[in-house]
C-alpha positions as CSV (number, residue, x, y, z in Angstrom):
1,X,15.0,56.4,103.7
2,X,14.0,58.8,101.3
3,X,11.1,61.0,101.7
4,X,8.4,61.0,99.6
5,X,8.7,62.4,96.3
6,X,12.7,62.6,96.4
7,X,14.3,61.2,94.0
8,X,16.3,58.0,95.0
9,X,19.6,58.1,96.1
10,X,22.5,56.7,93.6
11,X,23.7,53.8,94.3
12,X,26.9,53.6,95.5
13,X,29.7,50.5,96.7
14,X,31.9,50.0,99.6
15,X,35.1,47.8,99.6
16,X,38.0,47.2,101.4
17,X,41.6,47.1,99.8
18,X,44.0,45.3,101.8
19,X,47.0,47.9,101.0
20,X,47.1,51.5,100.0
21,X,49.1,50.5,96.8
22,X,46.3,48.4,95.6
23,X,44.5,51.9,95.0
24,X,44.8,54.7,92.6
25,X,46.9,57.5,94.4
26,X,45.1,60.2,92.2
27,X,41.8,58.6,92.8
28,X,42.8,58.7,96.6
29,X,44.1,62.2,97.1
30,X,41.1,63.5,95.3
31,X,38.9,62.8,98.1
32,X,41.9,63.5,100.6
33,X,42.6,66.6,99.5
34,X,46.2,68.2,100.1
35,X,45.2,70.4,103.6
36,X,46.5,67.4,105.5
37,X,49.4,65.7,104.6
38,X,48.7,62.9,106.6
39,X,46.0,61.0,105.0
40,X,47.6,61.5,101.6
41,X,48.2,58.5,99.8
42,X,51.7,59.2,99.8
43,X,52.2,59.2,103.7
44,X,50.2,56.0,104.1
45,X,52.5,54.5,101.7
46,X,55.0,55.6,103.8
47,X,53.9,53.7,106.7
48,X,53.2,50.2,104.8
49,X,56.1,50.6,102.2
50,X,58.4,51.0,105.2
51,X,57.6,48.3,107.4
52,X,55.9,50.2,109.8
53,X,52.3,49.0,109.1
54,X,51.8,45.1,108.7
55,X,50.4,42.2,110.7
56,X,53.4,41.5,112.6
57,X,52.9,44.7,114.3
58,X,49.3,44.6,115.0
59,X,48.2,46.7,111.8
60,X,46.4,45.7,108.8
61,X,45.3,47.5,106.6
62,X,41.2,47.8,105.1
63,X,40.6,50.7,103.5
64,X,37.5,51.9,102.9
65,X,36.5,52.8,99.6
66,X,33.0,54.1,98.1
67,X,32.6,53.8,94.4
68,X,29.3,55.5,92.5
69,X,27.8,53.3,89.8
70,X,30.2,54.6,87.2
71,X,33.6,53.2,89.5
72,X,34.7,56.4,90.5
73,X,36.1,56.6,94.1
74,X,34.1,59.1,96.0
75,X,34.4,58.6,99.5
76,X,38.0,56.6,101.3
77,X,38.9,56.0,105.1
78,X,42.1,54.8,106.2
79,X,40.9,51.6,108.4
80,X,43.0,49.0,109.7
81,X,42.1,46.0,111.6
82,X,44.0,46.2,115.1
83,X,45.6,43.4,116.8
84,X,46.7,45.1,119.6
85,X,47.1,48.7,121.3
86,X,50.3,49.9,119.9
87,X,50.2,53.0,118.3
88,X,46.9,54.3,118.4
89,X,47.1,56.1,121.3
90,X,44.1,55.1,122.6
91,X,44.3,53.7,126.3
92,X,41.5,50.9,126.2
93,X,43.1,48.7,128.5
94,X,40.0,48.2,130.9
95,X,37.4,48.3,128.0
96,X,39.4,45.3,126.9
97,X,39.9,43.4,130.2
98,X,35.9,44.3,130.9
99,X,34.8,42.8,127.8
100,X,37.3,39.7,128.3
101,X,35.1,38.8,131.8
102,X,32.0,38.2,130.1
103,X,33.9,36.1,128.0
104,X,34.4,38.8,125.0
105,X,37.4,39.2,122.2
106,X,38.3,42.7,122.2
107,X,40.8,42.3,119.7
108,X,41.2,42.6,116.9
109,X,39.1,46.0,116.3
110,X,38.9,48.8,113.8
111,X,40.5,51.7,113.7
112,X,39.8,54.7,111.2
113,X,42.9,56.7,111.6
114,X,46.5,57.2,110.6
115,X,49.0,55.0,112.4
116,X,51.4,56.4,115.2
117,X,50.1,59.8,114.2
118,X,48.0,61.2,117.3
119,X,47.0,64.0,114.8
120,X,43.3,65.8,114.2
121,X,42.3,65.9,110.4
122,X,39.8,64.4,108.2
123,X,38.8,60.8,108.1
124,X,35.8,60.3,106.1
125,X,37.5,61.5,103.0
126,X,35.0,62.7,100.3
127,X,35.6,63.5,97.1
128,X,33.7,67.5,96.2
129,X,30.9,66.8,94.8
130,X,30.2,63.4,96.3
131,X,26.4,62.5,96.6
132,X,25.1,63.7,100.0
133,X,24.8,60.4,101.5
134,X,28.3,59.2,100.5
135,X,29.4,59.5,104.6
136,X,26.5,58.0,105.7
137,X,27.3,54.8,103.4
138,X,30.6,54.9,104.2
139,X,29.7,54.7,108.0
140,X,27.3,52.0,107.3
141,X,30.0,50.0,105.6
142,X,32.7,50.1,108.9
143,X,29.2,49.0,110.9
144,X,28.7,46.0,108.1
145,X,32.2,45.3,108.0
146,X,32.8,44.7,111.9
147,X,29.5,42.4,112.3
148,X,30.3,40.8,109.7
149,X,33.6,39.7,111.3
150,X,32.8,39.3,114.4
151,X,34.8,42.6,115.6
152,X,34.2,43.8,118.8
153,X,34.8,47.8,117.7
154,X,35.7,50.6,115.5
155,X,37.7,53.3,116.9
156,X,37.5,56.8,115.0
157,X,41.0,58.9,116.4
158,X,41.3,62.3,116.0
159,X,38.3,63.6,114.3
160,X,37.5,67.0,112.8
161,X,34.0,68.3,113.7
162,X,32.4,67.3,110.4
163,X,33.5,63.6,111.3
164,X,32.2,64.1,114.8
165,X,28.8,65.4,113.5
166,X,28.5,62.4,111.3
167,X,29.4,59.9,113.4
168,X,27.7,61.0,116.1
169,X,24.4,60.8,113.9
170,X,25.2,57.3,113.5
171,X,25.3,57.1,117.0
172,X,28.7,56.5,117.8
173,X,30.4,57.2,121.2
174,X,31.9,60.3,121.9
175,X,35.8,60.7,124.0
176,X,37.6,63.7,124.8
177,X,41.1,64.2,125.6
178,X,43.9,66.8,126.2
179,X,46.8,67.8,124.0
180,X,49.1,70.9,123.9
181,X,48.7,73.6,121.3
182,X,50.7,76.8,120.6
183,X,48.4,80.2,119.0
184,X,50.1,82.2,117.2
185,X,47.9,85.6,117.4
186,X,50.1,87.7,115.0
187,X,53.2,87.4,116.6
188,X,56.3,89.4,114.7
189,X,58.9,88.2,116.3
190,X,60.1,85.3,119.1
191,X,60.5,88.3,121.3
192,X,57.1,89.4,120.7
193,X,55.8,85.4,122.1
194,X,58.1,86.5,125.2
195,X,56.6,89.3,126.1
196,X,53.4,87.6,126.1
197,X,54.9,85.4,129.1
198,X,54.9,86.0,132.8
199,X,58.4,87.2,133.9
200,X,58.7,84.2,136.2
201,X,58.3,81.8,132.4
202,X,60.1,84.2,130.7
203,X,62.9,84.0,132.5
204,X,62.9,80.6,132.4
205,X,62.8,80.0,128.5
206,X,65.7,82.7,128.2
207,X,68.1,81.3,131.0
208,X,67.4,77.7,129.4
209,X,68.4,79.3,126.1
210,X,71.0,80.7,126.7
211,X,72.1,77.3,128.8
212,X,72.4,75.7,125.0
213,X,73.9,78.9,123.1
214,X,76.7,78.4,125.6
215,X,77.4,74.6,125.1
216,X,78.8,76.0,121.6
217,X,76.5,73.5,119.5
218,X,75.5,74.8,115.8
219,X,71.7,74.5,114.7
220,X,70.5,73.9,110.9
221,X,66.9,74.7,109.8
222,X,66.6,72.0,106.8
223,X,63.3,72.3,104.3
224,X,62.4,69.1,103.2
225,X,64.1,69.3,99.8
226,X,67.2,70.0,101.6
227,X,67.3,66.4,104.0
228,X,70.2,64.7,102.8
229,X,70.1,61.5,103.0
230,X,73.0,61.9,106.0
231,X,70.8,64.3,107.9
232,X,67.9,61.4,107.9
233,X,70.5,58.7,109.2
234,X,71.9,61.0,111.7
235,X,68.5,61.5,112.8
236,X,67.1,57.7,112.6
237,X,70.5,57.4,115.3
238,X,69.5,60.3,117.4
239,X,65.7,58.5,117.5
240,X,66.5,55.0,118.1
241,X,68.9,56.3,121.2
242,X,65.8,58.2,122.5
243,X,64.0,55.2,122.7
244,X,66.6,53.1,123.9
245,X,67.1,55.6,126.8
246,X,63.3,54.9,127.4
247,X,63.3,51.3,127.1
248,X,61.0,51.5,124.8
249,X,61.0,49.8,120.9
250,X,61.3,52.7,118.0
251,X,58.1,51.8,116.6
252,X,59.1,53.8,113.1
253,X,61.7,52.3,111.0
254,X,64.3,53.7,108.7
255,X,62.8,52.9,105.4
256,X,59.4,54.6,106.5
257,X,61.5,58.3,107.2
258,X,63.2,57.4,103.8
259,X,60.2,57.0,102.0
260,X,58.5,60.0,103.8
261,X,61.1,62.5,102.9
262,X,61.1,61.0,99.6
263,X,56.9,61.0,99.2
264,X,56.3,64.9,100.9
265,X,59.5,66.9,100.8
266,X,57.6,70.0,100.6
267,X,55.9,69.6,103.7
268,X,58.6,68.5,105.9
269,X,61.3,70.4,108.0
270,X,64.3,69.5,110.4
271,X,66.1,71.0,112.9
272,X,69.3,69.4,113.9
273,X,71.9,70.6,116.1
274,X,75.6,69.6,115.8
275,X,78.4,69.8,118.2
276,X,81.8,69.3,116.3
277,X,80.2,68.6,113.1
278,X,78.0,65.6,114.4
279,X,74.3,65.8,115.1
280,X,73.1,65.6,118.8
281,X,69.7,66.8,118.3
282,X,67.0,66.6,115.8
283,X,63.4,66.7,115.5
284,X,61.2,66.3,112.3
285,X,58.1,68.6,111.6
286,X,55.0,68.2,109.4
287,X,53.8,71.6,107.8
288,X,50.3,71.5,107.3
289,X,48.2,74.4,105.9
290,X,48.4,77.1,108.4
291,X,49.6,74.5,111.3
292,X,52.8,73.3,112.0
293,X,53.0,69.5,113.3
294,X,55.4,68.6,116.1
295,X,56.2,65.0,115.3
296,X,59.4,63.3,116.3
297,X,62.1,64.0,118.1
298,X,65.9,62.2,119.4
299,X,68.9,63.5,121.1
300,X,71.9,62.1,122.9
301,X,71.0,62.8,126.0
302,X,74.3,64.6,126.5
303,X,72.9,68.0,126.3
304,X,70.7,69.8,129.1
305,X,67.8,71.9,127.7
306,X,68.7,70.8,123.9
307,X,65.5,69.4,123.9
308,X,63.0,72.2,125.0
309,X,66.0,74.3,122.0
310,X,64.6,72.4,119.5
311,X,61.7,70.9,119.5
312,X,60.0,74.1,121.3
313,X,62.0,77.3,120.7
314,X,63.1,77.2,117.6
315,X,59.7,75.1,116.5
316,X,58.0,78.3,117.5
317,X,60.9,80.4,115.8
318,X,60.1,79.2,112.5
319,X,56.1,79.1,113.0
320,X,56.5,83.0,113.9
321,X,58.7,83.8,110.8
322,X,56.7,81.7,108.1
323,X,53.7,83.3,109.3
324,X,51.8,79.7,110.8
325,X,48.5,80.5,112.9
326,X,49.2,77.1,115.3
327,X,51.3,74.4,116.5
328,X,50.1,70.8,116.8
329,X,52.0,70.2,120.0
330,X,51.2,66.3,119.5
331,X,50.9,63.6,122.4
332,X,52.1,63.9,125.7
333,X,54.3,66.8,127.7
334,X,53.0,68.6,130.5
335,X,56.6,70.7,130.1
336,X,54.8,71.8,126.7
337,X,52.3,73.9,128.7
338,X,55.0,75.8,130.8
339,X,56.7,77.1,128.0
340,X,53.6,78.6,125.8
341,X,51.8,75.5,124.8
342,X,48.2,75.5,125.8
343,X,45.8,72.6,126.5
344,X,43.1,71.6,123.9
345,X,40.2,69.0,123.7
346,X,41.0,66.4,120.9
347,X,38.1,64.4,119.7
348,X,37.4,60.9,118.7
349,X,34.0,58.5,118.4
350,X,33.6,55.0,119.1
351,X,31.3,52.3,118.3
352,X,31.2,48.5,120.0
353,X,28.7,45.6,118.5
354,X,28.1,43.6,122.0
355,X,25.6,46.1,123.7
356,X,27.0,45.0,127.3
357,X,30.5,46.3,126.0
358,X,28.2,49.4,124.8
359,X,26.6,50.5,127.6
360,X,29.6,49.7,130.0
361,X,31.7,52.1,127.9
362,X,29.4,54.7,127.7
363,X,28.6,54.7,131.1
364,X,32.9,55.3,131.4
365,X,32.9,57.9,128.7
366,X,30.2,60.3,130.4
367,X,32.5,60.0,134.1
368,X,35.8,60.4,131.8
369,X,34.8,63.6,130.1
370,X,33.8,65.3,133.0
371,X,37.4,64.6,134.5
372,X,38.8,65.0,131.1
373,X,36.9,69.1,131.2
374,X,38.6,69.2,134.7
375,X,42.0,68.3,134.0
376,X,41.8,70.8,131.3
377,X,41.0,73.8,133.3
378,X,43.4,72.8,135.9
379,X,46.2,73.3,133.2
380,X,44.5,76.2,131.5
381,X,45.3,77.8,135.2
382,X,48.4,77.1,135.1
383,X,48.9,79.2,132.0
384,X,52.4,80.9,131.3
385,X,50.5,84.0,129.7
386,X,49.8,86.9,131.5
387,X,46.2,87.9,132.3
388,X,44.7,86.9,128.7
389,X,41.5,85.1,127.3
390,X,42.7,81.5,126.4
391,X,42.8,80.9,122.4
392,X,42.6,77.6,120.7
393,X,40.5,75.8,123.1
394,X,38.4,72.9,121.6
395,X,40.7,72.9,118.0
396,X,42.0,69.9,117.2
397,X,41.4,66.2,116.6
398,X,40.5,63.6,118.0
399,X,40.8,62.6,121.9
400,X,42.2,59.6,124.1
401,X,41.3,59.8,127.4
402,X,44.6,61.6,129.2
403,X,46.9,64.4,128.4
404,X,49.8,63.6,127.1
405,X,51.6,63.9,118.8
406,X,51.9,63.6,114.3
407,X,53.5,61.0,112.7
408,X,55.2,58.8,115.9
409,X,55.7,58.7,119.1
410,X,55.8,62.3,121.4
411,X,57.8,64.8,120.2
């Protein structure tokens, strides 16, 4: 509503495009900006191009555009109608079995978000200079879109503060969760993030370190301009036998790591480590601006401590020398926070059409964030540091409702 004597708003049109292809990558990246590689047009391709995102897996896509009378996009969300759980990272199970008593269909929902990528950044994506209501409409539209088909939810994962703010005008649900974070407060050197450590965890990360130094295996630091297209096959092995070992499916498939190294090779880095020439470690990394993503890892199996090696030494290694302020320590890993990770809040916002399915959710939310604040603490005491204010707390994105991150499964 406008008040009186202001000049009307401009009008301005949502749709929803079944496939990121179906829209102008320049047109999208101008309201995504390049801080965040993840909700570039190029990485969503990525996901859909390589099989990762379709129906058959629970995922389809609907994203949101906003379009001012003269067609230009200047708002986007990446939405996708869910069919199921997998890969969101959000642990709804008794919202779902709650809502299926009173005779409810949770499924399928919305989610505004990037899939398998448990990652804070922006979601409501607005082009500069967008007129001021362009969120708000935007909003409105996931709202209209969901009554209109009957959806039970939309789900907004790991949200910024701006995003919070705004969706939290509209009334949505707020969550919380915990994740692992590394500061980076000006270190110079590795040895410098050592001496910040008790002696007790400081003699642990050097006797595990030296554990893998002595197994004789080699370790490359590849940019992304540099992944051969060996180095991505030896890795796709190295992940699928990770999974295996976990019984678990490898939700990300060898034509989405293709086409990601392909789409952002400037914001990508592996580590692999070799024994005789042949990789038995390797973990992929995201470089954001000023923040380094820990995304996926997979290793034989054969090698003690290889793991904590690469995917936390040397991640930290390379943070330290390129000058990066943080590490996105991702989803999961408690053994994250004895070795100089630190816990965070992560963020996300949630809105439900059935008002039973409302109020029993929030009444959930408001027990679960109070635990959620506890469990934090309890970690934060735990802290590897000696005696020093704790840094980083409350950055990051958006929550689920446990500890326990970027594109794929834990790192």
């Amino acid at each position: 509503m406008n008040a009186v004597g202001a000049l009307p708003e401009e009008p301005l049109a949502v749709s929803f495009v079944p496939g990121i292809g179906r829209i102008d990558s320049a047109e999208w990246d101008a309201c995504a900006g390049t801080a965040d590689p993840f909700v570039t047009h190029a990485v969503l391709a990525a996901f859909e191009e390589g099989g990762v995102v379709r129906p058959e897996t629970g995922w389809q896509p609907l994203h949101a555009t906003v379009r001012d009378a003269a067609g230009r996009l200047v708002g986007a969300a990446p939405v996708y109608a869910k069919g199921n759980a997998a890969g969101d990272f959000w642990p709804e199970r008794p919202w779902a079995d709650a809502f299926a008593t009173v005779g409810g269909r949770y499924y399928p929902k919305l989610l505004v978000g990037v899939p398998f990528t448990p990652v804070a950044g922006p979601r409501l994506l607005l082009r500069p200079g967008a007129p001021p209501h362009t969120a708000r409409t935007l909003v409105a539209g996931l709202e209209t879109l969901a009554r209109e088909n009957r959806l039970s939810s939309i789900h907004a994962a790991f949200l910024e503060e701006v995003d919070r703010r705004r969706l939290s005008e509209a009334g949505w649900l707020p969550r919380q969760g915990v994740q692992y974070r590394w500061d980076n407060p000006g270190y110079r050197s590795f040895d410098d993030f050592l001496a910040a450590l008790t002696p007790k965890r400081r003699g642990n990360v050097l006797r595990e370190r030296r554990a893998v130094a002595a197994s004789g295996v080699r370790v490359r630091i590849l940019p992304g301009d540099r992944i051969r297209p060996a180095d991505w096959d030896g890795f796709m092995r190295l992940y699928e036998a990770t999974h295996r070992r976990r019984a678990t499916p490898p939700p990300l498939t060898p034509g989405f790591f293709r086409r990601l190294g392909e789409a952002i090779p400037g914001r990508l880095l592996m580590i692999v480590v070799e024994e005789d020439g042949v990789a038995a470690g390797a973990a992929v990394r995201v470089l954001g601006d000023g923040i380094l993503h820990m995304r996926h890892w997979g290793g034989d199996g054969a090698h003690r401590f290889l793991h904590f090696e690469v995917s936390l030494y040397r991640t930290i290694e390379y943070a330290i020398e390129q000058g990066y302020a943080a590490i996105d320590g991702g989803h999961g890993g408690p053994h994250k926070g004895q070795r100089g990770f630190r816990p965070a809040l992560v963020h996300g916002m949630h809105w439900f059409a059935d008002p039973r399915l409302r109020d029993g959710v929030a009444r959930f939310l408001e027990v679960e964030r109070a635990n959620v604040r506890q469990h934090r603490e309890a970690l934060a005491a735990r802290s590897p540091y000696r005696a020093r204010p704790m840094t980083g707390a409350g950055q990051g994105g958006a929550g689920q409702g446990g500890p326990d991150a970027g594109l794929g499964p834990p790192s």
